[in-house]
N, C-alpha and C positions, 0 to 999 in steps of 0.2 A: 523859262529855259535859258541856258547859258548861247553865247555865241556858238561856241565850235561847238556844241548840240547841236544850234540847228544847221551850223553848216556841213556837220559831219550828215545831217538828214538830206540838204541839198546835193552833196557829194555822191549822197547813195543813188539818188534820183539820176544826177548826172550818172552814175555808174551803168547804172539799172536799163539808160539808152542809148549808154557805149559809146558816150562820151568824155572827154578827158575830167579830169576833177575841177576846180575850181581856184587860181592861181591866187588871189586875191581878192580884199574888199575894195580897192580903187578899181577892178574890172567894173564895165558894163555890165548891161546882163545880159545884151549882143555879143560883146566878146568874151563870155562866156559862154554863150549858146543855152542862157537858161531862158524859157520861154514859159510863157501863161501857164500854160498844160505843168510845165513843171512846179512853177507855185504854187497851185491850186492841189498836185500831188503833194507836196512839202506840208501846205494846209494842212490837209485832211491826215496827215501821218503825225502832224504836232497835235489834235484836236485829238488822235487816239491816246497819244502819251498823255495827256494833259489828262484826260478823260470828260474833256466839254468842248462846246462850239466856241472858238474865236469869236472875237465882236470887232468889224473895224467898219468903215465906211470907203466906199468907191473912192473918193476924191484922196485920200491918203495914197490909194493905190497908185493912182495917176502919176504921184511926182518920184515914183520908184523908177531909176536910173542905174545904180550901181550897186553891184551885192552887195556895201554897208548900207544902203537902203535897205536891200532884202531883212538882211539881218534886224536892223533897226526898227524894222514895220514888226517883224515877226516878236520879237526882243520887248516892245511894246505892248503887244496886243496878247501875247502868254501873261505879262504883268500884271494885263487888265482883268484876264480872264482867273487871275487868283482871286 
């Protein structure tokens, strides 16, 4: 999947909890107010499009700090899963 795919998915998310959209890839993902719950929804929405399960490991997730990480993990791991 492309970037603004999946950030147009994270934006909906953001939407979806009435929160504002998502200004940038140098934000956090505190000051974005995007949170586990929301990844894990982002997940499971890109794993429908795609039509399979992601494959990533914990320790990736760990050093996710800022939506171009989001991006970047996700960006990767749709890659993997072609």
């Amino acid at each position: 999947m492309t970037r603004s795919e999946i950030l147009a998915l994270m934006n909906a998310v953001m939407a979806k909890r009435g929160r504002p959209e998502i200004a940038g890839e140098a934000q956090t993902t505190r000051e974005a107010n995007f949170r586990s719950l929301d990844f894990s929804e982002v997940a499971l929405r890109i794993e429908t499009r795609i039509g399979r399960e992601l494959a990533f490991d914990a320790a990736s997730m760990r050093r996710i700090e800022t939506v171009k990480d989001v991006l970047d993990f996700f960006q990767d791991a749709t890659a993997a899963a072609a």
